[in-house]
N, C-alpha and C positions, 0 to 999 in steps of 0.2 A: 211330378218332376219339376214343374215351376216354381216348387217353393224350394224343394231340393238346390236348384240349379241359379236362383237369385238370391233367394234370404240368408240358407245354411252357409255359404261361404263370406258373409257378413260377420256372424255372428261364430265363426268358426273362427276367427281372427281376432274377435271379440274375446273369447275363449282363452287362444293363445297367449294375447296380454295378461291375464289372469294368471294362466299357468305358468310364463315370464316373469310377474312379479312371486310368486310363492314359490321359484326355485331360484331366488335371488338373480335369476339372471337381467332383471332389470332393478331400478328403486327408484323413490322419489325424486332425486334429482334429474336424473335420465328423465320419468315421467312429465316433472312441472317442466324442462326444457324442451321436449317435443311437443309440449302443448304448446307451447310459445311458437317454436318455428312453425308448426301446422296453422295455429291461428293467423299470426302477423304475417307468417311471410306465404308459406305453400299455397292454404289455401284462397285466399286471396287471387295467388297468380291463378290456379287451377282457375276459380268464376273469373274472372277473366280472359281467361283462355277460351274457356267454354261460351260466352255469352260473344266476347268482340270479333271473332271470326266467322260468326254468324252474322250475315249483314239485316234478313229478316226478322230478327231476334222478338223485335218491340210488337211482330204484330201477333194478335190473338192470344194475349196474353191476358186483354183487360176483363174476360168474366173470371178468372180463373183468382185474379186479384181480387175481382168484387167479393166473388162467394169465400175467399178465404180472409178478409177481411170481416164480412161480415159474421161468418163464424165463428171466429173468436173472440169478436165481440160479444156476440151471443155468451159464450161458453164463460167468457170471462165475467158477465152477470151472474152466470150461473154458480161460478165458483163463489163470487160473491156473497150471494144467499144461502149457499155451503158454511159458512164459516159461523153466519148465524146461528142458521140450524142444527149444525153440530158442538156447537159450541167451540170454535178453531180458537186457540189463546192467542191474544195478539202476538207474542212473539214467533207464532211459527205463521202466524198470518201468512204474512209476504210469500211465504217460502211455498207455503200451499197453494196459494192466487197463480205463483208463476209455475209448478208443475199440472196446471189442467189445462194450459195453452203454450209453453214453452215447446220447442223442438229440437231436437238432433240434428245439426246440419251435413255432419259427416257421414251418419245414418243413409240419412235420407236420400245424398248424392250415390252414395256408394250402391243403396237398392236400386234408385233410378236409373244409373249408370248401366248398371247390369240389365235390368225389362228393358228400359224404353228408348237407352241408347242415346245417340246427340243429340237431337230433337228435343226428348224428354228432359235430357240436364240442363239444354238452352231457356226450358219453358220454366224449369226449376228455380234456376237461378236468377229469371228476371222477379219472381215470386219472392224469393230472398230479399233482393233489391227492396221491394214494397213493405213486407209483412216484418220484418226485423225492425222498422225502426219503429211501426205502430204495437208491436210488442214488448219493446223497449219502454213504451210510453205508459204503457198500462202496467209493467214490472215497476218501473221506478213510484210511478206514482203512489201504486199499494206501498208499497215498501216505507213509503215516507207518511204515507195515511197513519202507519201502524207501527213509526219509530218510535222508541220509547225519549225522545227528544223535539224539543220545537224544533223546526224549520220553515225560516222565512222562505217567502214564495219566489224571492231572487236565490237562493240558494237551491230550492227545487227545480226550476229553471235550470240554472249553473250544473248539475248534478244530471240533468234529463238528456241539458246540451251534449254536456262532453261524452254522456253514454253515447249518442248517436254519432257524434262528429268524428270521436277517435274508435268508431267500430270498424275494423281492418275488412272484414268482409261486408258492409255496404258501401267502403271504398271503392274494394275487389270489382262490385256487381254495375256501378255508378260509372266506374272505369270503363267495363267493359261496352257498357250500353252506350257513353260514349262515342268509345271507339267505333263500334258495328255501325250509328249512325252517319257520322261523317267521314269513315276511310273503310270499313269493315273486309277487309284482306288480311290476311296478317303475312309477313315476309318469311320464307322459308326459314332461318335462319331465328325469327322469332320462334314463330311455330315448333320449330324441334326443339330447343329450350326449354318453354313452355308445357311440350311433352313430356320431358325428363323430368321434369318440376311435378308436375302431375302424377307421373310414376308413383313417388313418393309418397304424398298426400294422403290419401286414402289408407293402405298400409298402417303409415305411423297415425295416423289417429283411431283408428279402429283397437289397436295395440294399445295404445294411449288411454283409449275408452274401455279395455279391459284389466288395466292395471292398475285403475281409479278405481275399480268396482270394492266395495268391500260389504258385508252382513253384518258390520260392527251397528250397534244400535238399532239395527233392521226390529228386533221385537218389542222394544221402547217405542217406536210408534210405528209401527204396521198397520195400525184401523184408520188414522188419518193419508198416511202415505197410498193406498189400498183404496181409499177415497177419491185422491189425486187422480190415480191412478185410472181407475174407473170412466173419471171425467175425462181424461185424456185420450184413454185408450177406444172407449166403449162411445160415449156420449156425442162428443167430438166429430167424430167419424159421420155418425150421424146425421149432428145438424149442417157439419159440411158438405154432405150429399144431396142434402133439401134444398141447401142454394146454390150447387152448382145447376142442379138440374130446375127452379127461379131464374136464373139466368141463363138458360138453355146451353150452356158449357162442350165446348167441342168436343170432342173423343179425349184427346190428348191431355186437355185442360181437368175432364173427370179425372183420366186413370193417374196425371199427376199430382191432384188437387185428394184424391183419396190416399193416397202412398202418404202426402206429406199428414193430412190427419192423422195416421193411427202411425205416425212415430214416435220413439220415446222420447220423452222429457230430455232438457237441454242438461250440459252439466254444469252451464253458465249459470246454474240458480244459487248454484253453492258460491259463486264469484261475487255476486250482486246481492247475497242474502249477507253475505260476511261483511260487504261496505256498508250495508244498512241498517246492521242489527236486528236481522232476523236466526230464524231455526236452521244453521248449517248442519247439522246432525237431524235435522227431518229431511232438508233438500238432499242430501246422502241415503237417505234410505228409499224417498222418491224415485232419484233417479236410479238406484238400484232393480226396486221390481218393476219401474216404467221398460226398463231394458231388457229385461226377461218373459216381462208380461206381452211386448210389443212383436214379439214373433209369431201372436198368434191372430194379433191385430193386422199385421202387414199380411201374414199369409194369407189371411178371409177376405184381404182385400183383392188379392193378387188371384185367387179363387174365382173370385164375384166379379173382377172389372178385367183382368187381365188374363182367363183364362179362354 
């Protein structure tokens, strides 16, 4: 019933967007605009909501940073030495480096939401805060290792900066942590706002995330995506487990520190592989079976830590 009653109405909505866009009742403009208002505006408010009315927010969160930092770092060599050994053509390079540590954020909130409740989203979201922008750093930079163009190192810089500086949700989370530090109350008046704002959120990106889905080029590269996939889903989970429990990881810190490992790839790679001249028709098919393949990742995790 745990997986029934947190994962399947996730991905029931997931679904719905799908079945939204193939009876025309939504399209791509409807789709790129909801992604815009969930990105910049919703979800943003939503971690901020979540994080700055919590006034304890900041504590017990630092093993939970360590071990998910150092896991993907890990993971992120290990993709590395994937590309050799498989022979990964630089053009999809990039695209594959960032589906074996990239994440769902919408995913992610929406499962934790559902198990582990505020607590769980507060602990979620100070992790966002941290791990976005050091995943940012390691996307951009493959990406530029493996441009089919020079680029000067003040322009990788320039390029590294604005990914991190203009990202709406480490705003969101920066905001929030803020806020909970030096005022952390929020005004009723706020608070119900911020509710309705929220409402929203979740919904339309779920929808959003099922109406982007497509099998277009899925059998063109299925053995490298499948690859990705693996690392993300299977691998990941893993070494993120070895160091939560390295760092002796509170209850709260495991069960959210495993949810967020075996989430599906972001769909941010297709955004960041397109500015940098990598394989957007691999990062499409990634994030395609990362999202299907991930139901059985979250469930075994929610089996193992959360039943």
């Amino acid at each position: 019933m745990i997986i029934l009653n947190n994962i399947f109405p996730v991905f029931a909505l997931i679904g719905l967007g799908a079945a939204l866009r193939h009876m025309h009742l939504t399209g791509e403009k409807f789709l790129k605009t909801s992604d815009r208002l969930v990105y910049y505006i919703f979800f943003p408010m939503l971690l901020f909501w979540k994080i700055g009315g919590s006034p304890s927010v900041d504590r017990g969160a630092v093993d939970l940073i360590t071990a998910a930092i150092a896991a993907v770092a890990t993971v992120y060599l290990i993709s590395a030495i994937c590309l050799k050994l498989f022979r990964v053509s630089r053009f999809a390079a990039g695209s594959f480096s960032q589906s074996c540590y990239r994440f769902n954020t919408y995913v992610g909130m929406a499962v934790i939401m559902n198990v582990l409740g505020e607590t769980g989203v507060s602990r979620f979201g100070i992790l966002i805060g941290f791990i976005i922008p050091f995943i940012n750093v390691l996307a951009v930079s493959t990406l530029i290792w493996f441009a089919g163009r020079a680029i000067t190192i003040r322009e990788r810089l320039r390029i590294t900066l604005r990914a991190l500086v203009s990202n709406p949700l480490i705003i969101g989370c920066l905001a929030g942590m803020a806020y909970a530090r030096f005022i952390g109350v929020l005004p009723v008046f706020l608070n119900n706002t911020l509710r309705l704002a929220a409402m929203v959120t979740l919904p339309l990106a779920l929808l959003s995330i099922g109406g982007t889905l497509t099998l277009k080029n899925i059998r063109e590269h299925f053995n490298p995506a499948l690859l990705g996939c693996t690392i993300k889903l299977a691998i990941l989970p893993w070494v993120g487990y070895a160091f939560l429990t390295a760092v002796s990881a509170s209850p709260l810190s495991v069960q959210v520190g495993m949810l967020f490992f075996s989430l599906p790839t972001s769909p941010a790679i297709v955004v960041l592989s397109s500015q940098l001249n990598s394989d957007t028709q691999f990062a499409s098919t990634a994030i395609v079976l990362s999202t299907l393949l991930s139901f059985f990742s979250m469930s075994a995790v929610l089996l193992i830590f959360l039943h």
